[in-house]
N, C-alpha and C positions, 0 to 999 in steps of 0.2 A: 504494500500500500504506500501511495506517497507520503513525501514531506508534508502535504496541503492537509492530511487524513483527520488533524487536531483540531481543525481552523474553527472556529463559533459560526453561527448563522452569519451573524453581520461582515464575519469576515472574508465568507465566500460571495456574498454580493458583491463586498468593496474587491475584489479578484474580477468577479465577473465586468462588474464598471469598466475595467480597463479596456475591454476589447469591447462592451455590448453598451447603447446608448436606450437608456428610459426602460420598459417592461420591469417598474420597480415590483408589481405585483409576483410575476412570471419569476423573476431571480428570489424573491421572499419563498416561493414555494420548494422552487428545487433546491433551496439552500437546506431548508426544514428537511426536508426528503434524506439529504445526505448524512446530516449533522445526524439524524435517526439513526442510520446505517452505525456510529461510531458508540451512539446510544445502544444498542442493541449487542452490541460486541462485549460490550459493560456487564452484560446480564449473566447469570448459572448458563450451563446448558440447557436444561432444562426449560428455561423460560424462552432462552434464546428460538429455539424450535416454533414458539407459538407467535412471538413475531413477526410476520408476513411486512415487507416494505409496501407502503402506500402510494399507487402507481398514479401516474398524474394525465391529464388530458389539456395538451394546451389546445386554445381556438385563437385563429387570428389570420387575417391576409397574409399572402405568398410577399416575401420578403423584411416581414417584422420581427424577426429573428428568433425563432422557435427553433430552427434548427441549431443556428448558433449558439444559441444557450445548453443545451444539450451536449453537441462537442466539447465545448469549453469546457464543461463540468468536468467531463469523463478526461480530462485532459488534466485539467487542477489534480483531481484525485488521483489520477494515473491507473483507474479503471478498465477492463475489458470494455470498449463500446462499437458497437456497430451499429448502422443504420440502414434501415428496409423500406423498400413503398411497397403499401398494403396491396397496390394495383400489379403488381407483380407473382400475385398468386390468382388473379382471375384471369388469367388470359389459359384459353383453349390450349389442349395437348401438350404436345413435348416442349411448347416455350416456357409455359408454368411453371413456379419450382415449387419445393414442396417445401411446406410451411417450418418443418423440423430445421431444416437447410438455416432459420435464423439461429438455432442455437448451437449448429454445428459452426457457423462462421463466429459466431462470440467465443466459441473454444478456441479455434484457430488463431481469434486475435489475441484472446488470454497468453497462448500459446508465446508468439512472438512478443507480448508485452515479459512475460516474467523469461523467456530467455535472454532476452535482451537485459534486463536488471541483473540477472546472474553470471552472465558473459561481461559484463563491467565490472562486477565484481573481480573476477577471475583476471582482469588485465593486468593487474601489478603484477604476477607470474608469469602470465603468457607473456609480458615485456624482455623477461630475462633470458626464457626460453627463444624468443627472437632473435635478442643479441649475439647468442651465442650463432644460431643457423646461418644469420646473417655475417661474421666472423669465418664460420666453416665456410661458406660460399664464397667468400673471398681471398679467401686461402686455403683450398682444400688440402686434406691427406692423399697420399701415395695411393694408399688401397680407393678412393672416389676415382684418382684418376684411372686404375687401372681397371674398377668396375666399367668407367664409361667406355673406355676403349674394349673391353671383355663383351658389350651387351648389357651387364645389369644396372639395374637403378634400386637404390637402396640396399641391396643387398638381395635383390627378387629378381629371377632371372624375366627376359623378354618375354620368354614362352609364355603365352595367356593361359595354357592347360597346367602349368610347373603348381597350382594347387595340390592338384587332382596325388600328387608326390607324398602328401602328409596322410592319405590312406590308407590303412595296413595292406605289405603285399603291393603296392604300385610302386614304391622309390626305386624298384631295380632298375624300370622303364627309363629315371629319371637320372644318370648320373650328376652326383653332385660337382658344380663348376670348381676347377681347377683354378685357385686363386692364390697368388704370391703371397707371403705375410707381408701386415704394414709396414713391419723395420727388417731388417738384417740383425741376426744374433750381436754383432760387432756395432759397437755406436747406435744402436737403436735407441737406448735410452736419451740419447743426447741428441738423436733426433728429436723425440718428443718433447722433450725440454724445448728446444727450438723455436719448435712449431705452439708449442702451449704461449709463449714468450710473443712470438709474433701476433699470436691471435688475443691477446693482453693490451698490446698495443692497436691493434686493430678498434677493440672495442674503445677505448681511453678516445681513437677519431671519432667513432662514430657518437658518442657522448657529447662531443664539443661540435658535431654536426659537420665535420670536413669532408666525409664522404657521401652526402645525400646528392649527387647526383652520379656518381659512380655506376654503371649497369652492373648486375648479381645474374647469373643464373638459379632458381628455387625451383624446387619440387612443389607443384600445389595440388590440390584432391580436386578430380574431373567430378563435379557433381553430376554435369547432363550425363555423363559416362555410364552412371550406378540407378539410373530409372529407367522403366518400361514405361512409355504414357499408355493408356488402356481407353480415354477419351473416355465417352457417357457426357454427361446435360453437367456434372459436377467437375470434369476434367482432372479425372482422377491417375494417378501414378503410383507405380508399384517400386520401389527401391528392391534392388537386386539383390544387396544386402540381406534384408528381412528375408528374403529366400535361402538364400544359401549356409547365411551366419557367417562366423569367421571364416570359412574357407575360401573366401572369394576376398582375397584383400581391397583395400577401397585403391579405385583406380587412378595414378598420378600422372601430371603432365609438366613438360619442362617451359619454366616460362621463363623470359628475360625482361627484367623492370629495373628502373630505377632502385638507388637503397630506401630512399622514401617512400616511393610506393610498394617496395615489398616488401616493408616495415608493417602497413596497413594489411594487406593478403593474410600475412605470417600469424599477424596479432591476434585476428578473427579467428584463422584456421589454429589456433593455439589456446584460444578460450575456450575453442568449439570443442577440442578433444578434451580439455579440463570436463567438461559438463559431468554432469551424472541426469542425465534426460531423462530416466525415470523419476528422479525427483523434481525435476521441473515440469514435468508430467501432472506429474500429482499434484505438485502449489501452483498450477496453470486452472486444473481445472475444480479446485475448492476458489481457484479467487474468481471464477467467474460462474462458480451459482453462489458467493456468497457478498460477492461486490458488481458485478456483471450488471449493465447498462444497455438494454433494447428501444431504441427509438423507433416506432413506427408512423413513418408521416404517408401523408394522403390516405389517412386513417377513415377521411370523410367519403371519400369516394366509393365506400367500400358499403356507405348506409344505404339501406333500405330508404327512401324518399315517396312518401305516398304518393306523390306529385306523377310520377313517371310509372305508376301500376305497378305491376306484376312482372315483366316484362324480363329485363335484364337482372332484377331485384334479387331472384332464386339462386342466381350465380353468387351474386354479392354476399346474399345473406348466407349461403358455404362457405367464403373465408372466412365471415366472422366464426362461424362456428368451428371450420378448424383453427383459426387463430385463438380461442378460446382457451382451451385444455391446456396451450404455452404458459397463455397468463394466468392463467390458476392455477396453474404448479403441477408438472408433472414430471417423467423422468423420458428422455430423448437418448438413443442410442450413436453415440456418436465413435471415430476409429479410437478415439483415447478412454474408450467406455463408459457408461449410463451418465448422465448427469441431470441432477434434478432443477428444475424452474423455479421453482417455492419462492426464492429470497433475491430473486433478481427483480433488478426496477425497470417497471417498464412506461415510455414514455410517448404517447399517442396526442399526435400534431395532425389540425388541419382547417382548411380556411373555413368550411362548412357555411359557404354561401348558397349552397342550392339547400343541403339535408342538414339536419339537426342533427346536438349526439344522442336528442332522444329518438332516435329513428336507427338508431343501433340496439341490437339485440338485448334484452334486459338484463341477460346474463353478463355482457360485455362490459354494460354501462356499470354493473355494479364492484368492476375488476376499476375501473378508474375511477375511485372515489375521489379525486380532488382535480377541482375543474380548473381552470385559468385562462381569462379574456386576455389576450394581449391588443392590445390599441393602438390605430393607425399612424401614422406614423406624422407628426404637423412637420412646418416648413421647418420650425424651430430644431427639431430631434433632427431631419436632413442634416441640417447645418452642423450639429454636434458631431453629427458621424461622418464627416468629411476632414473634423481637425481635433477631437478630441481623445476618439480612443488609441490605445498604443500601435496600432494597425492601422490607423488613418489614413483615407483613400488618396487623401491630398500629402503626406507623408512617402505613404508608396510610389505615387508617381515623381516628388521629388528625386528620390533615390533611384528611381529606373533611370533615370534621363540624367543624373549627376556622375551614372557612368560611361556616359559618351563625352562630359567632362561640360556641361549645360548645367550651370544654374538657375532655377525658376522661382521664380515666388508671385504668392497669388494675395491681393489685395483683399481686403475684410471685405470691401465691396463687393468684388467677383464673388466671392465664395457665398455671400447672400447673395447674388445673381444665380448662381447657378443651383441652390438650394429653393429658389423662388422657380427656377424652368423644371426642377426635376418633381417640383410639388405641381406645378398646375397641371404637367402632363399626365401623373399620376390621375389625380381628378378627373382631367379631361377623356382620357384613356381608361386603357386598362391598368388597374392600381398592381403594379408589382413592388412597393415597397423601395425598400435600399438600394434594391438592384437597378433601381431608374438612377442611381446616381453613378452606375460604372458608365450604364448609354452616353450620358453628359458628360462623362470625363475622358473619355475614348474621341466621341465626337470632337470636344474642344481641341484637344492636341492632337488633331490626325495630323494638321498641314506640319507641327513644330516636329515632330515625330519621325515625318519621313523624312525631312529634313536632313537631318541629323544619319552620322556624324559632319561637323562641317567645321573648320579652324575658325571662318568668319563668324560662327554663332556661340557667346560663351555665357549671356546672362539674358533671360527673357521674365517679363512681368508682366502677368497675366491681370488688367482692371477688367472694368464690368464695360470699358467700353467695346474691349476686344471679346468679350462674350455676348454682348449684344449681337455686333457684327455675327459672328461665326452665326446662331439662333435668328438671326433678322431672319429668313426667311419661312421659320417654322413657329414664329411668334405674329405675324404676320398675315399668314394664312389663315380662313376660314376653312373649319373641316365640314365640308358641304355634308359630305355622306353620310354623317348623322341626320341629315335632315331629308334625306330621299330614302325613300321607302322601298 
């Protein structure tokens, strides 16, 4: 669990603040939501069991940041989170997937969350383990070179079948390679002294950084080498390994990289053999039925609407119901084995401008006890989210464009210019929220943009007159076509 895992309510809003602007309601609920999870951890066993997380249902237009708030959370906590549209289980035949498929991809992300914590772990060792590889590489022993020029690598000969040798009754097939010893009885010792001496020195460079552009030849593990793809709707792979066991060593490739970069290769493929994967196995998959985050948006699309009969309605009203049995807790068969729903949160978004959520199953609506309006979005909150949160759209675009070596800055004025086009179009149009502010900000810079890179152009300053201009001509027009029938 992260660092964030202690935080108070108030203090996972004032987190959220940073990147999310206004929905004070929406960040109040899922703050409670979490803060629960840490409450609940507090408790016997016994109690803990009876505890069920309180799933939420946000409502609000497409771009007022339901999604976003979601992410971020699972983010701060350092949570399994995945994200689903509910419309993705009513489509006809083999497009379909099946509903279980969300809690096999929250294991999978489980999976890659706590490896990834454990393999960081493990790098202060796998560091030294590099050093050294890296050292050998640059100054091999006698016996590498005479393995390469012999055929073998690591000590395994070329033959792909030289396995098949560790079977009782095969190794006669197999004679063993005729290989020199590393030293000579005479001065052998003083070789290794030598060579241990040199590769002392070796490291003492690479520490002070004088060899990181040096090329290395390294041995690294052929991943595509050691799977079968077997395809199916989940594009599933079979590792060759798991067939065979040890007898099929994992298969290596000679690569040539910089010391820098096969610093990075080394370190990865050094924490990865540290691992003990069954045990990140196991804290993979308690930490995502017992912190595990499912967002399901276009949750709406999925209601039964009396408006529209009967019709398509029987379809919809089947995902609810198998989406049901998720959120009430049941146990999903999944390759790292059974895992139960019970205690995972689950968080159901959608604009529900045509259907209500009371027009979802009764069973369903009683799975998301806690409801949350999120509210459109005024000129004012635009303008917020253009320069206030740590992502700020007018932020981002600084920084793209200050690496073609352009300075921009944008007047108070512009910025409520372009908060004041990106509000009426909303209005006027169809309301997509925040995301009418990347239109406006894309539009505004196309001409500076292609521009670029150029020597003659190093500082531009975007006022409201130059936003005028680019907008005259879609501020200006009349949109007939609302008025023709």
């Amino acid at each position: 669990m992260g660092e964030f895992y202690n935080l108070t309510p108030k203090e996972i809003v004032a987190e959220l603040d940073k990147y999310i602007v206004g929905q004070d309601s929406a960040k109040k609920s899922v703050a409670i939501a979490l803060r629960n999870r840490h409450r609940r951890n507090q408790l016997s066993d016994e109690m803990r069991e009876e505890v069920t997380p309180k799933n939420i249902l946000m409502m609000g237009p497409t771009g007022c940041g339901k999604t976003e708030i979601a992410r971020r959370l699972a983010k701060i906590m350092e949570a399994p989170f995945v994200k689903v549209e509910a419309t993705k289980f009513t489509e006809v035949g083999y497009v379909g997937r099946d509903v279980d498929s969300i809690i096999r991809d929250l294991v999978e992300a489980s999976i890659r969350l706590t490896k990834q914590q454990k393999m960081e772990e493990k790098y202060k060792i796998a560091d030294e383990i590099v050093e050294d590889k890296i050292a050998e590489a640059i100054i091999p022993n006698k016996k590498s070179a005479k393995n390469a020029a012999g055929g073998t690598q690591n000590g395994q000969s070329d033959n792909p079948f030289a396995f098949l040798s560790n079977i009782p009754g095969m190794s006669q097939y197999f004679p063993p390679n005729q290989q020199q010893p590393l030293y000579e009885e005479n001065g052998g010792k003083q070789n290794a002294n030598e060579l241990e001496l040199a590769r002392e020195q070796v490291k003492q460079q690479l520490r002070q950084g004088l060899l990181e552009e040096q090329i290395i030849e390294i041995d690294v593990i052929d991943t595509k080498g050691n799977t079968i793809d077997i395809g199916g709707n989940e594009n599933m792979s079979i590792s060759i390994g798991s067939i065979f066991g040890d007898m099929v060593p994992p298969k290596t490739k000679k690569k040539r990289l910089k010391v820098k970069d096969a610093r990075k290769v080394l370190r990865e493929q050094e924490a990865q053999n540290l691992l003990d994967m069954d045990e990140v196995t196991a804290e993979a998959v308690e930490n995502a039925e017992q912190n595990g985050i499912v967002f399901i948006d276009e949750i709406d699309k999925i209601a039964d609407s009396s408006e529209y009969g009967r019709g398509p309605g029987v379809s919809r009203e089947g995902v609810q119901r198998d989406i049901l049995p998720i959120v009430e807790g049941s146990v999903v068969n999944t390759k790292y084995g059974p895992v139960k729903t019970d205690h995972m949160l689950f968080i159901g978004a959608g604009a529900f401008h045509v259907s209500k959520p009371t027009d979802l199953i009764p069973e369903l609506q009683g799975r998301f006890p806690i409801r949350v309006e999120l509210e459109n979005l005024t000129k004012e909150a635009l303008k917020q989210i253009l320069t206030v949160p740590k992502n700020a759209l007018v932020t981002q675009h600084k920084m793209m464009l200050e690496t073609e070596g352009v300075k921009i800055d944008f007047t108070e004025e512009a910025i409520d210019e372009i908060a004041e086009i990106a509000y009426m179009t909303n209005e006027q149009n169809e309301n997509i929220g925040a995301r009418r502010l990347h239109t406006v900000m894309e539009k505004l810079l196309e001409d500076i943009s292609f521009e670029l890179p150029n020597p003659d152009i190093k500082e531009v300053t975007i006022d409201k007159a130059y936003v005028l201009e680019k907008f005259a001509d879609k501020l200006s027009e009349d949109d007939l076509d609302r008025y023709i029938l």
